[in-house]
C-alpha positions in Angstrom: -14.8 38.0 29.2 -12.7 40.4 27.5 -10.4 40.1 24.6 -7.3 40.5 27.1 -8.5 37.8 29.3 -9.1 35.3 26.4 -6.1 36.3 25.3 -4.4 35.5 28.7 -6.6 32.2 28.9 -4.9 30.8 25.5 -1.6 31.8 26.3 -1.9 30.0 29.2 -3.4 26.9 28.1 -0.3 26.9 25.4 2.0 26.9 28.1 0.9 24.4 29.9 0.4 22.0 27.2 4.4 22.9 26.1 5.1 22.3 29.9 3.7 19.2 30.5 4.2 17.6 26.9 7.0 15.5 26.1 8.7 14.8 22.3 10.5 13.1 20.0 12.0 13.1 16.9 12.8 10.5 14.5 15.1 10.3 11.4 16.3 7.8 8.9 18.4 8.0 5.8 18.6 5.1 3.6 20.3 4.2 0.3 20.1 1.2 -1.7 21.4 -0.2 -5.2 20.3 -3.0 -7.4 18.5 -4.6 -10.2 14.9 -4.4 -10.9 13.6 -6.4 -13.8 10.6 -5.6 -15.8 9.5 -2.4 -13.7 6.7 -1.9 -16.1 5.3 -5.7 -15.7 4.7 -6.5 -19.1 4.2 -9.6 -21.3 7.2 -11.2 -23.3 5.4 -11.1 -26.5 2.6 -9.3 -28.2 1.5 -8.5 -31.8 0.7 -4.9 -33.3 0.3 -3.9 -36.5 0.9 -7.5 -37.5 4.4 -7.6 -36.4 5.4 -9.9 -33.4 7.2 -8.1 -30.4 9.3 -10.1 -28.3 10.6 -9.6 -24.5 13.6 -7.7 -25.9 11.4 -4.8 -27.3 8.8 -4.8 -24.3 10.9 -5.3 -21.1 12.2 -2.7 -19.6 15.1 -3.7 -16.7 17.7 -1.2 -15.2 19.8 -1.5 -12.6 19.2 1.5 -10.0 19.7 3.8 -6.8 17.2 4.2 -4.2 16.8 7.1 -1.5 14.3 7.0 1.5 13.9 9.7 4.0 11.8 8.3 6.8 11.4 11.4 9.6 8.7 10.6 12.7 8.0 13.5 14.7 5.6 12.6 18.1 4.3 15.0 21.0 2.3 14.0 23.8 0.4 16.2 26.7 -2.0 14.5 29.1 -4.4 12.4 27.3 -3.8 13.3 23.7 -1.0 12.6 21.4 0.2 13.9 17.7 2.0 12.5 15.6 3.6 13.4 12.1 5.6 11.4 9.6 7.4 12.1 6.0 9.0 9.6 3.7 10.1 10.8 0.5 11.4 8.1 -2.0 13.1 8.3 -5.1 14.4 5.2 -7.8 16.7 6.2 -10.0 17.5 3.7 -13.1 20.7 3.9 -14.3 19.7 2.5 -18.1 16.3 4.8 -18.8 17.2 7.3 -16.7 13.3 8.5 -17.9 12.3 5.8 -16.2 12.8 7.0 -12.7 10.4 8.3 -10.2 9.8 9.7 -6.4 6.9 9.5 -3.8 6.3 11.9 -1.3 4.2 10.1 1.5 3.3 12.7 4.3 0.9 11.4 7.6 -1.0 13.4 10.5 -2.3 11.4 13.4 -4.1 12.7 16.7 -5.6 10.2 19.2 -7.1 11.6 22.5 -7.5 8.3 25.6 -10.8 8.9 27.0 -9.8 6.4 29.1 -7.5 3.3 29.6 -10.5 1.3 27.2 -11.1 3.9 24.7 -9.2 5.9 22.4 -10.7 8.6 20.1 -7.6 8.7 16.7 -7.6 10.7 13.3 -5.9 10.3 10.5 -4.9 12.8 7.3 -2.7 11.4 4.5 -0.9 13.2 1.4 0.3 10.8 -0.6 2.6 12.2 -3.9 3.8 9.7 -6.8 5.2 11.0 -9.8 6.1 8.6 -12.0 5.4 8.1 -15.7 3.2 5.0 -17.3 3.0 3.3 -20.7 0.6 4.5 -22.7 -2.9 5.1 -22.6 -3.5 2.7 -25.4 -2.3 -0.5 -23.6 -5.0 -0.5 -20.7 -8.4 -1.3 -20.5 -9.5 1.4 -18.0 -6.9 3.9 -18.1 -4.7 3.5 -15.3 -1.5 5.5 -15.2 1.0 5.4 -12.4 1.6 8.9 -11.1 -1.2 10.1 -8.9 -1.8 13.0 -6.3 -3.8 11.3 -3.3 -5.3 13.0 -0.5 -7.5 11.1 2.7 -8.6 11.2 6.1 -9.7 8.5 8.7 -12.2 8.7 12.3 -12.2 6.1 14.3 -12.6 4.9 17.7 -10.5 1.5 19.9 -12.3 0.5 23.0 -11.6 -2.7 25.2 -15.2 -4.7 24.7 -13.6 -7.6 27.6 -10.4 -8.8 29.1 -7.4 -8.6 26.7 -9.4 -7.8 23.2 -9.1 -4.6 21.4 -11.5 -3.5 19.0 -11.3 -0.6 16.3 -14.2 0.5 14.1 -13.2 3.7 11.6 -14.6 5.5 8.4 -12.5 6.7 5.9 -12.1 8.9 2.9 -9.7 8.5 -0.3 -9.3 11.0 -3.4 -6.9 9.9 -5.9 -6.7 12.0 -9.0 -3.9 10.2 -11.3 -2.1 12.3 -14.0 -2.7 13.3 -17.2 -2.4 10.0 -19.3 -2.5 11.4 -23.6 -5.5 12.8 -24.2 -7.7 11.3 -21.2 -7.7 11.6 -17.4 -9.0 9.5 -14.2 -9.7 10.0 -10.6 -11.5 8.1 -8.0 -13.1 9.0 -4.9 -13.6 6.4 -2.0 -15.3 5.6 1.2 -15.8 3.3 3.6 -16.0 1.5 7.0 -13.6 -1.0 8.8 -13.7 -3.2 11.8 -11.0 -4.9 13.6 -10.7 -6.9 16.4 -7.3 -8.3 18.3 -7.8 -11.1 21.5 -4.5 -11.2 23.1 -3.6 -14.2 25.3 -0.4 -15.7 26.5 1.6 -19.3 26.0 4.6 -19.5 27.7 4.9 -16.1 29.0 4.5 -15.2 25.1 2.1 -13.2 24.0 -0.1 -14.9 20.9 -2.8 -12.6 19.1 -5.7 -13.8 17.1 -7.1 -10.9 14.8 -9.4 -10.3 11.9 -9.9 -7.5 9.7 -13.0 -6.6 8.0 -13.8 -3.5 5.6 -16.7 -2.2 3.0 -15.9 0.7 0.8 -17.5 2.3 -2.4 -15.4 3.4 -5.2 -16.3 5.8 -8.3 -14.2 6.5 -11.1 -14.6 9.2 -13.3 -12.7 9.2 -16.9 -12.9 12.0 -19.0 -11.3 12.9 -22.4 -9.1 16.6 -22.4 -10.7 17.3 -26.1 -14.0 17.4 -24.5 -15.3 14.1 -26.2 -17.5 12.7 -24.4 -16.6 9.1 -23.1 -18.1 6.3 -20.6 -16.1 6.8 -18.2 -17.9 6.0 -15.6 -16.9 3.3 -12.8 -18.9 2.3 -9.3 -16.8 -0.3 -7.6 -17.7 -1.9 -4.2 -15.0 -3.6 -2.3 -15.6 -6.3 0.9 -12.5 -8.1 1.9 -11.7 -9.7 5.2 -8.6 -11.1 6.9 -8.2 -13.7 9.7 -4.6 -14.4 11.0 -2.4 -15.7 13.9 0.4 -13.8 15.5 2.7 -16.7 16.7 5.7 -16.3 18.6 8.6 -18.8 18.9 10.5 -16.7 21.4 11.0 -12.9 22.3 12.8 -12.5 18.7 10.9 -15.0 16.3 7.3 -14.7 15.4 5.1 -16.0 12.4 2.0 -14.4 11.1 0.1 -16.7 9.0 -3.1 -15.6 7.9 -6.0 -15.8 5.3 -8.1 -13.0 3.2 -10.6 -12.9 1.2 -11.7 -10.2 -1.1 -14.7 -8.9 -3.4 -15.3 -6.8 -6.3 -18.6 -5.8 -7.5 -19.1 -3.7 -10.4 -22.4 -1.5 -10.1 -21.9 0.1 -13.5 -20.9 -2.3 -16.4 -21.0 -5.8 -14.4 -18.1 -6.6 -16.3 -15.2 -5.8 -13.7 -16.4 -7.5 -10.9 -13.9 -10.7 -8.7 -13.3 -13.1 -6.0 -10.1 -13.0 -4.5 -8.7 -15.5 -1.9 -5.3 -17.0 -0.9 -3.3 -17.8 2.2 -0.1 -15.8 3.2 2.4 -15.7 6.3 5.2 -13.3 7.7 8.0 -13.9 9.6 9.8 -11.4 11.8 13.2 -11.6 13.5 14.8 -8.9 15.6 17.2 -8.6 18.2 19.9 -6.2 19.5 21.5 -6.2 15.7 19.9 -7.7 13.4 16.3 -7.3 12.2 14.4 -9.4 9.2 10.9 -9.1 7.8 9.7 -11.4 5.3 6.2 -12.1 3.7 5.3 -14.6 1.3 1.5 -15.0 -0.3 -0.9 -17.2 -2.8 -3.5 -15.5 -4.7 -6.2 -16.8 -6.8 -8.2 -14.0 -8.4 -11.6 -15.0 -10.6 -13.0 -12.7 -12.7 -17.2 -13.0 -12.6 -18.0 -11.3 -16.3 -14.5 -11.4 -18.2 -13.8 -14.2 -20.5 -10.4 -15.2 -21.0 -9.0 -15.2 -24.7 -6.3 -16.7 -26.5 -4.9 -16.0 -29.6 -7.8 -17.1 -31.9 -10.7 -16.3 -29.6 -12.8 -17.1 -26.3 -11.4 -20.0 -24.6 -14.9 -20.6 -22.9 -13.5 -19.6 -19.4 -13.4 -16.7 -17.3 -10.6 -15.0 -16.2 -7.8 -16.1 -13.6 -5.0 -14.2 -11.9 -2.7 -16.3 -9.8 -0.2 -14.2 -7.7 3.3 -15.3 -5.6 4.2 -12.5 -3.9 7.5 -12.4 -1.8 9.4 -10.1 -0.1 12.0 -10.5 2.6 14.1 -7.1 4.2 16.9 -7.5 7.0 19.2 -4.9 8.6 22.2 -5.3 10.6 23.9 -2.9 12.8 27.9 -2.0 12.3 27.8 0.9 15.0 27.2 4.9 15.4 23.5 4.7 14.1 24.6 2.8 10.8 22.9 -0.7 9.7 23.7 -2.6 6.3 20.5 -3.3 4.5 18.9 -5.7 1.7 15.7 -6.4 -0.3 14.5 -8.6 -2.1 11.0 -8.9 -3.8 9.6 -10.8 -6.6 5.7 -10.7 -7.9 4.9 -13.2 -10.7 0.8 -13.4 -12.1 0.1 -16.4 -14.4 -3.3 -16.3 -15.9 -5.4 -18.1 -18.9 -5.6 -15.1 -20.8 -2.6 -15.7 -23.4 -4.2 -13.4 -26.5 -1.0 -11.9 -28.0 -2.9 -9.1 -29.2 -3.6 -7.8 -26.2 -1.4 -6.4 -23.4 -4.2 -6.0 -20.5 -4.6 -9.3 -18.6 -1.4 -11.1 -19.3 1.0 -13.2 -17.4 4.2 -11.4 -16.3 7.0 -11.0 -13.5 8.5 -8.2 -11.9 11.3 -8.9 -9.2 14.2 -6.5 -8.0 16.8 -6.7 -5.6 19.4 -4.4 -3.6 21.8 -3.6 -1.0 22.4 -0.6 1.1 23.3 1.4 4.2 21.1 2.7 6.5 21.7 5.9 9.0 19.3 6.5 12.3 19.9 9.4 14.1 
């Protein structure tokens, strides 16, 4: 075949792909203001260099301005469909106006139906935050909070029997976090995950039991920019599973409670490794005007090879994170694409680890709240 005949073939195959396919577009604009307190998380007291700093001098709180782009762009043609999404985000504090940061999260998604029981899907992520941290003094592996991430997942859904789906994927992360003083970190992961969804009905509503199960491998690299060398090292592997319940009250109101468990092993030290269990449910409300989502979760974290500390020395137990998380968004329409919004969140981690001289491992709480408007057009 000739060039002008492949050429002719292409152009042809183009066209019917633009003929045949059907789009859409998506966009939202959303601006909120509020209060966050203690955006940093820190403890309310710690001693350096002998003097005792209180919650005034550690806390940082500011009220702020928040602005979301959400834009969704989708294309379908025969059996395959694309997708693209890009939500920048920016918080502005009004009181450390240093403070403030932005995210850039961009997706790409393909999935190809092979038939009406399996689907072939793709993922590629670029995920941006640039935000500054502490200090690279006041963490035990350096840890700061802006980061460049890229990753990608493979995976395939098929219909094993009447009303379940099942999805088993591999995926890749690279997360290269910014310069932090004098020293650096990145990580690399990768993994496997399995789902599976058995749909039945009650009522004439539809109830889903699911669980999600995934494996992934997780190496850290630290390095020092004066060419030091340091142990840097980290090889981290993850299990964690979760079991839940979609219940639905009505065509509006559901719950979700559910359960998860989660694992930590550390490969290189065997210092950092954790159990990690708890119980959590989500509600979810929505009708012609007015949509709410809420979550609400336990957490008990214990630390295998870490002994907790107070302020004179080894307590003679190992460590324990206890986390209430909570989180509750609504929206209500007032016409012409416009909706009224609020959030509210609030994570609070108590722990036996009360060493003043230490800022790694503490107790602390970090909860904001806002109001906005939100325009989709």
């Amino acid at each position: 075949m000739n060039t002008t005949k492949i050429s002719i073939t292409i152009l042809l195959a183009l066209t019917s792909i633009v003929s045949y396919g059907q789009s859409k577009n998506m966009f939202k604009v959303e601006t909120q203001a509020g209060y966050e307190y203690n955006y940093f998380r820190s403890p309310d007291e710690i001693r350096t260099g002998g003097i005792v700093l209180t919650k005034d001098d550690l806390i940082s709180s500011s009220f702020y301005q928040d602005l979301e782009l959400d834009y969704k762009y989708r294309y379908t043609w025969n059996k395959n469909r694309f997708r693209v999404s890009a939500n920048p985000f920016s918080r502005i504090f009004y009181e450390n106006s240093d403070d403030s940061y932005w995210s850039l999260n961009v997706n790409a998604k393909y999935d190809y139906k092979f038939s009406r029981e399996t689907t072939l899907f793709a993922e590629a992520r670029f995920i941006r935050m640039n935000r500054e941290g502490l200090g690279g003094d006041q963490d035990v592996l350096i840890n700061p909070l802006g980061y460049t991430n890229y990753g990608g997942t493979l995976g395939v859904k098929f219909v094993p029997f009447r009303n379940n789906e099942l999805a088993v994927e591999g995926f890749y992360n690279f997360r290269n976090f910014d310069a932090f003083g004098v020293r650096d970190l990145q990580y690399s992961e990768f993994g496997v995950q399995f789902s599976s969804v058995q749909s039945f009905k009650v009522n004439k509503l539809k109830h889903k039991l699911g669980v999600t199960v995934y494996a992934k491998k997780r190496r850290y690299d630290t390095f020092n920019a004066s060419e030091i060398e340091s142990d840097g090292e980290r090889d981290w592997d993850y299990l964690k599973g979760t079991l839940y319940y979609k219940l639905p009250f009505s065509k509006r109101l559901e719950i979700k409670p559910n359960f998860a468990y989660y694992v930590r092993i550390d490969n290189s030290t065997n210092r950092s490794g954790f159990n990690q269990f708890g119980p959590g449910i989500a509600i979810k409300y929505d009708n012609d005007k007015t949509k709410i989502k809420g979550s609400f979760s336990f957490i008990t974290r214990n630390y295998t090879d870490i002994e907790a500390r107070n302020t004179d020395g080894l307590i003679g137990e190992d460590l324990k994170y206890e986390y209430s998380n909570f989180q509750l968004d609504g929206a209500h329409k007032i016409g012409s694409g416009f909706s009224i919004t609020a959030t509210m969140f609030s994570r609070i981690r108590s722990t036996n680890y009360s060493d003043i001289d230490a800022r790694s491992f503490r107790n602390y709480r970090n909860q904001y709240a806002g109001v906005g408007i939100l325009w989709e057009f």
